[in-house]
N, C-alpha and C positions, 0 to 999 in steps of 0.2 A: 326318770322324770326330769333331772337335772337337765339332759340334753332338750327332751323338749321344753323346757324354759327357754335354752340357750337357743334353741330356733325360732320362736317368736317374739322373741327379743332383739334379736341378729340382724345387720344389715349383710347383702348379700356382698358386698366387699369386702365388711368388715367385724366378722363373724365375733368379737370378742368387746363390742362397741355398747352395750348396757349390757346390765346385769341387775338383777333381781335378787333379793332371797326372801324364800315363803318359812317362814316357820312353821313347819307342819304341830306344834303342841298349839302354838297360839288359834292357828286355825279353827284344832277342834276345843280350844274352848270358846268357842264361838257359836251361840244356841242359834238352831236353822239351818236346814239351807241354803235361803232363801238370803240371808246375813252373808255368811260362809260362801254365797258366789257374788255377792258385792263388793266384800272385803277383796275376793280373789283379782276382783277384776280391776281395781284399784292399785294392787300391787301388779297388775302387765297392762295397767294404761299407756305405758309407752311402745306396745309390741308393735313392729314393723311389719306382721304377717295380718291376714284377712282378718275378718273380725268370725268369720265361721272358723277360723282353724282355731284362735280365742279360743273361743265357745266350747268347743271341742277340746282342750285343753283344759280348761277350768271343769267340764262335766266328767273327764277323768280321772280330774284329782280327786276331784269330790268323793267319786265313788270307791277309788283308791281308801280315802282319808276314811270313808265307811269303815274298812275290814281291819283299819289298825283297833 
């Protein structure tokens, strides 16, 4: 997951140019998840990649974040 962080975050010259980090406990205490992809999209408001590869990111963490 880390790496996909690092890719939607990424400039393509400058592959180490933001950086993010999600606390995945704070996440899930966060009721929703309808919250829980607000909050998420908040912390990669700065992603450099599409806003569907976003999207795509955030609905896998989420689901991810389901099975812990």
């Amino acid at each position: 997951m880390e790496n996909r962080v690092e890719y939607l975050t990424s400039r393509d010259e400058d592959p180490t140019s933001y950086e993010i980090e999600i606390d995945l406990d704070e996440l899930l205490d966060i009721e929703g998840d309808f919250n829980r992809k607000a909050w998420l999209g908040g912390k990669v408001i700065g992603a450099k990649k599409s806003q569907e590869n976003v999207e795509k990111f955030i609905s896998e963490l989420l689901q991810r974040a389901k099975t812990l």
